[in-house]
NUKE-683475 format. One record per residue (C-alpha): residue number from 1; residue in one letter; y, z, x negated. Coordinates in steps of 0.02 Angstrom, whole numbers, plus 50000, padded with zeros to 5 digits. Example, Ala and Ser with C-alpha at 12.3 -4.5 7.8 and 13.67 -1.06 7.14 Angstrom:
<rs>
+-----+------+-------+-------+-------+
: pos : code :    yy :    zz :    xx :
+-----+------+-------+-------+-------+
:   1 :    A : 49775 : 50390 : 49385 :
:   2 :    S : 49947 : 50357 : 49316 :
+-----+------+-------+-------+-------+
</rs>
This chain:
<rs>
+-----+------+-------+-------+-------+
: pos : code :    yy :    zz :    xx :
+-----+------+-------+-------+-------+
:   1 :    X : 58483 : 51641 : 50169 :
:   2 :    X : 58475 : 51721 : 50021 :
:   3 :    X : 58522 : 51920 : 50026 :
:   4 :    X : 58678 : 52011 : 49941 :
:   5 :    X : 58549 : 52094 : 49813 :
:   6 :    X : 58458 : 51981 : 49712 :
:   7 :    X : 58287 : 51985 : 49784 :
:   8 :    X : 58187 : 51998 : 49612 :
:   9 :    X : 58118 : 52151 : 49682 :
:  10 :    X : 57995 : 52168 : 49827 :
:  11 :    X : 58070 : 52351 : 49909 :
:  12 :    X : 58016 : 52464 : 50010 :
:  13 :    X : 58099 : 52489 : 50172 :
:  14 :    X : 58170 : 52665 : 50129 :
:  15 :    X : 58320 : 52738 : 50078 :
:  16 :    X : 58358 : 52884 : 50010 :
:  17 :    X : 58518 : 53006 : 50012 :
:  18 :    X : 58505 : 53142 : 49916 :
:  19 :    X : 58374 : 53242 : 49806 :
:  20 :    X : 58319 : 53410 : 49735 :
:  21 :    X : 58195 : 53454 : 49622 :
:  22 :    X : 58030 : 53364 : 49659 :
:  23 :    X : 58094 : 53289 : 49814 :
:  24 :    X : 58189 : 53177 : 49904 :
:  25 :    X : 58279 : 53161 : 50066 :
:  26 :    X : 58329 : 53015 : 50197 :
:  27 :    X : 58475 : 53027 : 50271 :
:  28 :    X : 58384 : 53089 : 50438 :
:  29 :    X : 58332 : 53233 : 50351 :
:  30 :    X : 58158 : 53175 : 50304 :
:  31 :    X : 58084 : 53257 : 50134 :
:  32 :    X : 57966 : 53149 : 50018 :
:  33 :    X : 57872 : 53241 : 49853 :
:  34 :    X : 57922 : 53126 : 49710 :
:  35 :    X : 57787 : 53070 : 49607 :
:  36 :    X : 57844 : 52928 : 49520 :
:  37 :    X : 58003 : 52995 : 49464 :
:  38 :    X : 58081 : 52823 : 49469 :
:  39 :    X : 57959 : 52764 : 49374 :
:  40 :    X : 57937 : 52909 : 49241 :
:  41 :    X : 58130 : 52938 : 49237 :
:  42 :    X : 58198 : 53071 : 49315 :
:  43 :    X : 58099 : 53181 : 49208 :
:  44 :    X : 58195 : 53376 : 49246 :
:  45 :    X : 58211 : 53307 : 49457 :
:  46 :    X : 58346 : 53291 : 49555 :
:  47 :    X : 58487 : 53348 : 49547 :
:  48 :    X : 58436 : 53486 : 49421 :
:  49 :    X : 58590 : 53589 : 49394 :
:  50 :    X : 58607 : 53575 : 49192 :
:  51 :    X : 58606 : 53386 : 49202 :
:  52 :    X : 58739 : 53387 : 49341 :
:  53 :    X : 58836 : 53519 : 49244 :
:  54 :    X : 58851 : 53428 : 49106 :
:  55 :    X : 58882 : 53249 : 49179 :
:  56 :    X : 59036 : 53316 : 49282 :
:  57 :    X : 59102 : 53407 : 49134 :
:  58 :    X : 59100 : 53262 : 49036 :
:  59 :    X : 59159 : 53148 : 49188 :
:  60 :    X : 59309 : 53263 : 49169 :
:  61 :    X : 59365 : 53226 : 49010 :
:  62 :    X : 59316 : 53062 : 48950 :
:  63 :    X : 59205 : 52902 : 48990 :
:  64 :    X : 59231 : 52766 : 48879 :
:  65 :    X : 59288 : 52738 : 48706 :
:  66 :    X : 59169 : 52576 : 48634 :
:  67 :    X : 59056 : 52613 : 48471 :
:  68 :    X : 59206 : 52560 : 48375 :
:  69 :    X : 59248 : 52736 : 48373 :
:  70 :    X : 59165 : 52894 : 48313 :
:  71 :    X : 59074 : 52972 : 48490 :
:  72 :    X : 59039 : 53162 : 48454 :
:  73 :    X : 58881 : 53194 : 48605 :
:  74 :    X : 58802 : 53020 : 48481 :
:  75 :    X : 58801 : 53110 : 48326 :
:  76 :    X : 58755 : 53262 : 48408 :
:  77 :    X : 58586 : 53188 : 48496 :
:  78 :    X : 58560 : 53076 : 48349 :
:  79 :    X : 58528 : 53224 : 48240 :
:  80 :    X : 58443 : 53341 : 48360 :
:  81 :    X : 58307 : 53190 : 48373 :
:  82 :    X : 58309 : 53175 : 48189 :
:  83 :    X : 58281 : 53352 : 48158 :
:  84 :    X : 58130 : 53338 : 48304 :
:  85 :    X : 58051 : 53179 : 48248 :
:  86 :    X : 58006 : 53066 : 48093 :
:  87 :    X : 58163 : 52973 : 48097 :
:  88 :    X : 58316 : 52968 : 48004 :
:  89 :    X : 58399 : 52869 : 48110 :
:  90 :    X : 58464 : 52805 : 48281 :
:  91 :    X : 58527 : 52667 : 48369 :
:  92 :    X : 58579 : 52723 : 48560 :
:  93 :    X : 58554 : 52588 : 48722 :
:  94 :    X : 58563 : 52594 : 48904 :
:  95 :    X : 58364 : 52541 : 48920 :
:  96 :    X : 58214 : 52542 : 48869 :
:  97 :    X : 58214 : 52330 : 48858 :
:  98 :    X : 58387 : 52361 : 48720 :
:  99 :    X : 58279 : 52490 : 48649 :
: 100 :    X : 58124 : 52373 : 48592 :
: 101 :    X : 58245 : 52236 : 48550 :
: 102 :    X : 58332 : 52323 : 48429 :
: 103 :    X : 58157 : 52395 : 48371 :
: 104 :    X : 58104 : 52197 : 48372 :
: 105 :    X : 58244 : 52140 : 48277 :
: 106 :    X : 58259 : 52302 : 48135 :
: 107 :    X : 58075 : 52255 : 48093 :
: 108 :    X : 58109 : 52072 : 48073 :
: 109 :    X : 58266 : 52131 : 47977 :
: 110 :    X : 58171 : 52238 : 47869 :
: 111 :    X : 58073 : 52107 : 47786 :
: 112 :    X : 58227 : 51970 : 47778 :
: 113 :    X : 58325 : 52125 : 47691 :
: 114 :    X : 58183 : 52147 : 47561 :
: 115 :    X : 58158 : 51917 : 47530 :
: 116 :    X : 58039 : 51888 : 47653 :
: 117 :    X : 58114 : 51798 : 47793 :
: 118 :    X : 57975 : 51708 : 47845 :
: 119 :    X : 57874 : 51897 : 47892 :
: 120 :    X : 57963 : 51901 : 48067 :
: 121 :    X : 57792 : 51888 : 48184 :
: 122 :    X : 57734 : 52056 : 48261 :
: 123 :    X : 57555 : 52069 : 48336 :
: 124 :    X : 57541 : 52144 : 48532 :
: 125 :    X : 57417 : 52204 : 48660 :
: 126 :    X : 57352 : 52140 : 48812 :
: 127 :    X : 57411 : 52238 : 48967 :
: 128 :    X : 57583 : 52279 : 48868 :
: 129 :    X : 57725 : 52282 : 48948 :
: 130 :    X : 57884 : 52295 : 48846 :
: 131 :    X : 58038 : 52246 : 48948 :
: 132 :    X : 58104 : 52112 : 49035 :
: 133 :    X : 58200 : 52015 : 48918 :
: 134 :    X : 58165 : 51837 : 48825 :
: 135 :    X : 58102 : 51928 : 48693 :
: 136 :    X : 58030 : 52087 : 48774 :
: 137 :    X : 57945 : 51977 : 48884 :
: 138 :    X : 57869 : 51870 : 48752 :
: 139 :    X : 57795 : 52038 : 48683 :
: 140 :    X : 57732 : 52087 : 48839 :
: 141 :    X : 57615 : 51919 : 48838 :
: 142 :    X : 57608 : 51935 : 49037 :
: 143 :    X : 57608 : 51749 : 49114 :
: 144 :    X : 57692 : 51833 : 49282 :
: 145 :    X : 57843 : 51864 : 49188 :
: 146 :    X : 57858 : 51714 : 49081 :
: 147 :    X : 57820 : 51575 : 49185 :
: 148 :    X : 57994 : 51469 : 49242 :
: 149 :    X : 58099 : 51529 : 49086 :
: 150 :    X : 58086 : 51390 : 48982 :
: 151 :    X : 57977 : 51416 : 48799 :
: 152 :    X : 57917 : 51588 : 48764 :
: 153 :    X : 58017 : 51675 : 48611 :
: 154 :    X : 57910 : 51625 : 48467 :
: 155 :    X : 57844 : 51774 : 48348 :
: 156 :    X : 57728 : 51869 : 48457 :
: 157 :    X : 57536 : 51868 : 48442 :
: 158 :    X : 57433 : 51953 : 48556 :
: 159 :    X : 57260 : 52007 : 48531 :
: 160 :    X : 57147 : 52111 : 48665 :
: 161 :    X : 57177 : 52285 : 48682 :
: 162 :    X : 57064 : 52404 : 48547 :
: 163 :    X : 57002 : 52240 : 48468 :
: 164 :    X : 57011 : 52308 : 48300 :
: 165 :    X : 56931 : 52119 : 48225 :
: 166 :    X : 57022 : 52028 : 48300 :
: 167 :    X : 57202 : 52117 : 48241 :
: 168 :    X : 57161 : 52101 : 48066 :
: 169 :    X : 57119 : 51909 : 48106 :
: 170 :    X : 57295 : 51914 : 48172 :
: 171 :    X : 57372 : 51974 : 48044 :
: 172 :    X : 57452 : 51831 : 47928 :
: 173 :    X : 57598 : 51821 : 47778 :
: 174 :    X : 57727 : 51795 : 47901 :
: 175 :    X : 57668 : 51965 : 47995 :
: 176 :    X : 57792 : 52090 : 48006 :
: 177 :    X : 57726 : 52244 : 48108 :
: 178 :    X : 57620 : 52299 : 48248 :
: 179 :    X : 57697 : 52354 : 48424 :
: 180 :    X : 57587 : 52463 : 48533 :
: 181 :    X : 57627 : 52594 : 48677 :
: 182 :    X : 57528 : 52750 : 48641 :
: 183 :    X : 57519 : 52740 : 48833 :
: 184 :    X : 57490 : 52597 : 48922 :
: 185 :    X : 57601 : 52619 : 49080 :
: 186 :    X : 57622 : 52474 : 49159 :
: 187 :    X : 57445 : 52383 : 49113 :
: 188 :    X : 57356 : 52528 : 49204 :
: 189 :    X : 57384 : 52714 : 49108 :
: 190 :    X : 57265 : 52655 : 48962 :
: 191 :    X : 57280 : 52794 : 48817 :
: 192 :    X : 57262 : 52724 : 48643 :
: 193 :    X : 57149 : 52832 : 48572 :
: 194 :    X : 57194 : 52960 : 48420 :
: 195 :    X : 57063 : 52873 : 48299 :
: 196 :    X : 57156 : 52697 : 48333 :
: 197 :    X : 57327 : 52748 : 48319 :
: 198 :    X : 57283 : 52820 : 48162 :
: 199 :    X : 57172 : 52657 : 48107 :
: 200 :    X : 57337 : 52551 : 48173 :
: 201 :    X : 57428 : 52679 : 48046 :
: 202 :    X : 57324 : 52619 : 47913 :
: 203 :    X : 57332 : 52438 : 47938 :
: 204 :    X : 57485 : 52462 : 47933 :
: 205 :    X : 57500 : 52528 : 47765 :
: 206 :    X : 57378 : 52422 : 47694 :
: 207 :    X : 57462 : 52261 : 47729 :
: 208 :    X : 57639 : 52316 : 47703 :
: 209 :    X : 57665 : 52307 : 47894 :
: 210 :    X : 57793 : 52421 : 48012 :
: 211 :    X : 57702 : 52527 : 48153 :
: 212 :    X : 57812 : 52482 : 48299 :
: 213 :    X : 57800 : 52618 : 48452 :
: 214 :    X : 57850 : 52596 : 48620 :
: 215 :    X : 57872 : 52756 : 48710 :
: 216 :    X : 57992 : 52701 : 48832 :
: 217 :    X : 57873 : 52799 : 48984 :
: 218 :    X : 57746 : 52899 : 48887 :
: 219 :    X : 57887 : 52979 : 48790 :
: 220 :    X : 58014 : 53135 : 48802 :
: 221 :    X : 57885 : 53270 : 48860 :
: 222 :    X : 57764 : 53159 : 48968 :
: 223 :    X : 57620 : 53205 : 48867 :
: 224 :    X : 57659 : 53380 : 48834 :
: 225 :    X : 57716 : 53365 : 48655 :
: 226 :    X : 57889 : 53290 : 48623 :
: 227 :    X : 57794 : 53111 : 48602 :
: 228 :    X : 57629 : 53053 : 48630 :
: 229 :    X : 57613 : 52959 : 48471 :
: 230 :    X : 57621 : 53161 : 48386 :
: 231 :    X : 57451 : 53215 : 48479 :
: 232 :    X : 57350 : 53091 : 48358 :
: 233 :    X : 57435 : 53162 : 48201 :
: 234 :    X : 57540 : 52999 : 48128 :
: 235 :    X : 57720 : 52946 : 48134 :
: 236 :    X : 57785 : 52764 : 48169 :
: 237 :    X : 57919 : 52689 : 48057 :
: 238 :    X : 58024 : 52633 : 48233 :
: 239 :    X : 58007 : 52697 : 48401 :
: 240 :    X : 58116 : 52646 : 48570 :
: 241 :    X : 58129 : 52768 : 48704 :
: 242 :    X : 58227 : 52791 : 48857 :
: 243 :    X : 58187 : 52836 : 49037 :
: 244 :    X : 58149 : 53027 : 49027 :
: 245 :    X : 58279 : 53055 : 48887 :
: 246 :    X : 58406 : 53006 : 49015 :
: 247 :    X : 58341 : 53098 : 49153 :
: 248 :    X : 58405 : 52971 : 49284 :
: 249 :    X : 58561 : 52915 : 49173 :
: 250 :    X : 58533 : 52747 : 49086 :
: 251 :    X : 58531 : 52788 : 48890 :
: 252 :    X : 58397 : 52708 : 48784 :
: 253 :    X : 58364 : 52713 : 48588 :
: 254 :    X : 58275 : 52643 : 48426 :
: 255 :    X : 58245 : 52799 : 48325 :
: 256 :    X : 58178 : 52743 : 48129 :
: 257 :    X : 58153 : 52793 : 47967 :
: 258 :    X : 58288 : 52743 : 47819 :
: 259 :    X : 58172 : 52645 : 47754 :
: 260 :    X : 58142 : 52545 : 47898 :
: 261 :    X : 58303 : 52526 : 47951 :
: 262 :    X : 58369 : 52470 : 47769 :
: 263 :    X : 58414 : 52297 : 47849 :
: 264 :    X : 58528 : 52355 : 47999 :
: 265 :    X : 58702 : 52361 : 47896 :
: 266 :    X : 58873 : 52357 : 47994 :
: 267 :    X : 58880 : 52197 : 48131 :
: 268 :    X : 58705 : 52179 : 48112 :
: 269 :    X : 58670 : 52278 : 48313 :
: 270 :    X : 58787 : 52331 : 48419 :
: 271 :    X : 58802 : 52378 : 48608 :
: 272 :    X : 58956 : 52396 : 48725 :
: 273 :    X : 58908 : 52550 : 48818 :
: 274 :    X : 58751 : 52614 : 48715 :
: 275 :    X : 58783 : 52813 : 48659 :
: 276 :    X : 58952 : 52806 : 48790 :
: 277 :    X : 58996 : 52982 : 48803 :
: 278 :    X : 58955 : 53007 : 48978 :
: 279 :    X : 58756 : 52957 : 48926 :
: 280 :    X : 58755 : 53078 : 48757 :
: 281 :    X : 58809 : 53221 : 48855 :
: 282 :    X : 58678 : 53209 : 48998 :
: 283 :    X : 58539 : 53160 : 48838 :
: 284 :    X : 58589 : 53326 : 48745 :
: 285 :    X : 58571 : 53420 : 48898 :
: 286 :    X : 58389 : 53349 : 48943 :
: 287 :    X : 58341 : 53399 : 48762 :
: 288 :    X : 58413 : 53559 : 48807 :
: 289 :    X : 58272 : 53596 : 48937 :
: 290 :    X : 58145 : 53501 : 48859 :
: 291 :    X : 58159 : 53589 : 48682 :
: 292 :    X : 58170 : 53744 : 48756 :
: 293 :    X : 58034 : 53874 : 48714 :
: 294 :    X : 57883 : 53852 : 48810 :
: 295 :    X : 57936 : 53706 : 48914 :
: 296 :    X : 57809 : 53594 : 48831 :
: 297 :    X : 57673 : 53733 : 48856 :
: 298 :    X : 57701 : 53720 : 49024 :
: 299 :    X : 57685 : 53526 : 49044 :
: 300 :    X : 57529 : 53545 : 48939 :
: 301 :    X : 57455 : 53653 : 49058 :
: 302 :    X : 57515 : 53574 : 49204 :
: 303 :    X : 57446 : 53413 : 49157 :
: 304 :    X : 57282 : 53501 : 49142 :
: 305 :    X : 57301 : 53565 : 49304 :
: 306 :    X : 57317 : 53384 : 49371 :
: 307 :    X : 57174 : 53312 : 49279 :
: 308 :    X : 57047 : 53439 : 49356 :
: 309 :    X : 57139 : 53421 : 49525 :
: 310 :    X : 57112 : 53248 : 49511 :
: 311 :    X : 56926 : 53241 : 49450 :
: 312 :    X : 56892 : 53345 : 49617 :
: 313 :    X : 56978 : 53213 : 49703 :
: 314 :    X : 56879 : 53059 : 49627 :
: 315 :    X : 56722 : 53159 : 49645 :
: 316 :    X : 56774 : 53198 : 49849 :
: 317 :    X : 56813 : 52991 : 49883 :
: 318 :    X : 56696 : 52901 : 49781 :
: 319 :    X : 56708 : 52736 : 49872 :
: 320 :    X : 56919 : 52755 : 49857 :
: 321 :    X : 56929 : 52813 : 49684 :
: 322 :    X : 56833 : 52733 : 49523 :
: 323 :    X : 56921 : 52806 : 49392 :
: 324 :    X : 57048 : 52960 : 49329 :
: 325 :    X : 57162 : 52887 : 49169 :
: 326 :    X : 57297 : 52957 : 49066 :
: 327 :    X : 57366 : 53102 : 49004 :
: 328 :    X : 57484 : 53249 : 49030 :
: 329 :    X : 57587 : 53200 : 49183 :
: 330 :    X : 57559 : 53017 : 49155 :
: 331 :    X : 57407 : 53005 : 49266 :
: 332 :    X : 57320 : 52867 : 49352 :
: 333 :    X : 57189 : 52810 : 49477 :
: 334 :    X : 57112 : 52665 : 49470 :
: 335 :    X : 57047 : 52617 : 49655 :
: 336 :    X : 56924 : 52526 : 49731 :
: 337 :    X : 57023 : 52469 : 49863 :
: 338 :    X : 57169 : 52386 : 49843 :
: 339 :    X : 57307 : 52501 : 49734 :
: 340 :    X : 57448 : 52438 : 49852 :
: 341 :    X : 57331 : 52521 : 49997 :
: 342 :    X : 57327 : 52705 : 49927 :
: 343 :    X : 57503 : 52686 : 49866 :
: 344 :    X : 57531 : 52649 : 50085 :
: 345 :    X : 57438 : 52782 : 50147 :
: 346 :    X : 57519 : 52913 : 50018 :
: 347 :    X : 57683 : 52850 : 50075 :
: 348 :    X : 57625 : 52887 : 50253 :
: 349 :    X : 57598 : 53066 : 50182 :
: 350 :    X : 57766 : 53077 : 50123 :
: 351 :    X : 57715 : 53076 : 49934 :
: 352 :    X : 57794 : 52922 : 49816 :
: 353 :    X : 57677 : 52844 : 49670 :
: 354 :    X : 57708 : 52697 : 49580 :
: 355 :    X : 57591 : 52538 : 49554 :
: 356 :    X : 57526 : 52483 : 49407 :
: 357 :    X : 57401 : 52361 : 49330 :
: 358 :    X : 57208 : 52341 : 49329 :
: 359 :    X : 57203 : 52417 : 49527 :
: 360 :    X : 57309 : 52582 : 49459 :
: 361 :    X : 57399 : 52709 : 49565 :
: 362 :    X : 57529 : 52807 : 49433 :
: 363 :    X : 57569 : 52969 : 49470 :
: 364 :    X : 57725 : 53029 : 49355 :
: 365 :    X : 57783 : 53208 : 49436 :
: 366 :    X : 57958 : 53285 : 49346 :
: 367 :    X : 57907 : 53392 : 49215 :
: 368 :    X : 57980 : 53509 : 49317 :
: 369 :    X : 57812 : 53511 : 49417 :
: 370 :    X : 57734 : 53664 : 49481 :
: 371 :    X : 57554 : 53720 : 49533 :
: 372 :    X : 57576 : 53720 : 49723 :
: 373 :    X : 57674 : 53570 : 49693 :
: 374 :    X : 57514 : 53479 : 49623 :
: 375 :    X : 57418 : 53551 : 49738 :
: 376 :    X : 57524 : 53491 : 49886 :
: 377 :    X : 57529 : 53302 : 49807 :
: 378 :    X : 57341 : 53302 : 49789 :
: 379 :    X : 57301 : 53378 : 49973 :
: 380 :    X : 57422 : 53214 : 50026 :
: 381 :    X : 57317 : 53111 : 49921 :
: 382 :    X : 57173 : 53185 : 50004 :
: 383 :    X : 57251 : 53147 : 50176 :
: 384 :    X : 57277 : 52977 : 50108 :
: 385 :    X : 57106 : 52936 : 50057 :
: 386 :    X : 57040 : 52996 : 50228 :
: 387 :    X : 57144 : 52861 : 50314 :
: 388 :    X : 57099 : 52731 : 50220 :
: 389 :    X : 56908 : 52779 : 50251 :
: 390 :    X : 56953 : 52793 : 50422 :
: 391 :    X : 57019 : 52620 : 50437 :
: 392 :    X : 56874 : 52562 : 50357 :
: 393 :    X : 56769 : 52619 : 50458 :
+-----+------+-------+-------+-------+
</rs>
């Protein structure tokens, strides 16, 4: 018999009741360190005091009004991430899927605005994953997610991941951008490197295409600047976030430049509850700590910190661990044993991590993260890989 939740996702047999900071509590009283954040979203912790401040104020006064209205926390988060980014412009979801459709369709808008109509396709990577919508999944490329939902949304091509040949054989007249994450998350923490973002940049430019960024879980701090896409030196024309900017709230957005965006007139997009007021204040209060002065420093150095923890970990369990990936706090280790193994025996050391492709544990701390707090994690880790060797035999 089927259950009252749809059972789409396999769970874990834990429950959680309240959190703080890095960690999390059952309702017995047992304390996990969270690092997986919900999967790169809670990105200041739990509970964290400004976030909470803000959501109750705002809880007091007012929820709901519909985007038919003028909603003062929108145009006050639109225009602080203006004023931090390359865009002129916003368009605010609930998640990180809305986010890349409304990137998807402004780019095929873009070229229909300027007479070209037929310029809707928009080339993809292996290992992407970009949602799970029609269209999001299309993008994505990943058989698992199509399969049993009837044709795949035409206008995606895919081509291997850092296959520079074959994306300019992709490329065609009815091309209308490229969509990469500067982060692989799900398809196993695989950086794009500076040099290709910048090369993508070009191609780009060349052939009158729109770079298309998907920082849905590298973005809002992960990497220790504002967005990853910043640390190789080039600027998108649209970008869709969420996750961290939310800090556990749902809120999502497709941040562009005017010229991008030229096609998106009035009734063109819309969205029920994206940029509700309840959302917008908890967003301007996560750029409140993120923005901050030194905050980024400190996630810099932090991530750092893990990266050498982490090498002394690979270098400790050679036959667990083949290979450190990622940066900042978006770090990952691909195993030799099974991923889902590791992931076991860290849960069995109270520490959360997240799966991901290609064999990949993800570890995604808060940015709230401390020293001892990495150290802790990585002596569970430690712990963890003893087990499993143990087991072996």
């Amino acid at each position: 018999m089927i259950t009252p939740v749809l059972p789409t996702y396999k769970r874990t047999p834990l429950a959680f009741d309240h959190g703080k900071g890095m960690r999390v509590y059952t309702e017995d009283g047992k304390e996990y360190l969270d690092f997986g954040a919900g999967v790169a979203v809670t990105s200041l912790g739990h509970a964290h005091p400004r976030l909470v401040q803000a959501l109750t104020e705002q809880a007091q006064k007012l929820w709901h009004t519909s985007n038919l209205y003028i909603i003062p926390g929108q145009e006050k988060l639109a225009r602080r991430l203006t004023e931090a980014t390359f865009a002129d412009t916003v368009f605010f979801t609930n998640s990180g899927a809305e986010a890349l459709e409304c990137s998807i369709k402004m780019a095929r808008k873009y070229h229909a605005a300027k007479g070209h109509p037929a310029r809707f396709r928009i080339i993809t990577f292996e290992g992407a994953f970009h949602g799970r919508t029609l269209a999001t999944i299309a993008a994505g490329g990943q058989a698992k997610y199509i399969e049993g939902f009837g044709p795949k949304v035409d206008g995606f091509d895919q081509v291997p991941f850092g296959d520079e040949k074959a994306l300019l054989a992709a490329i065609t007249p009815a091309t209308a951008g490229i969509l990469i994450e500067p982060i692989q998350g799900e398809g196993g923490l695989r950086p794009v490197p500076p040099g290709m973002l910048k090369r993508l940049r070009e191609i780009c430019d060349e052939h009158g295409l729109l770079l298309l960024l998907d920082e849905v879980q590298c973005g809002v701090g992960r990497t220790g600047k504002l967005f990853a896409h910043e640390w190789a030196g080039v600027t998108p024309d649209i970008m869709a976030i969420a996750k961290g900017i939310g800090g556990g709230f749902p809120v999502g957005a497709c941040l562009a430049t005017e010229n991008a965006a030229q096609g998106m007139t009035a009734g063109t997009h819309g969205s029920t509850f994206g940029g509700n007021p309840l959302a917008m204040a908890v967003g301007n209060a996560v750029l409140d700590v993120v923005l901050a002065d030194g905050f980024l420093d400190l996630v810099r150095q932090r991530g750092l910190s893990l990266k050498q923890k982490l090498a002394a970990l690979k270098d400790s369990h050679p036959d667990i661990i083949e290979d450190i990936r990622g940066d900042g706090l978006m770090m990952g280790l691909k195993t030799k044993v099974p991923n889902t193994d590791l992931i076991a025996a860290a849960l069995d050391e109270q520490l959360l991590t997240i799966a991901a492709g290609d064999n990949v544990v993800r570890l995604l701390p808060p940015l709230i993260v401390t020293d001892e707090d990495l150290s802790e994690a990585v002596a569970k880790l430690d712990r963890a890989c003893q087990s499993l060797k143990s087991k072996r035999g």
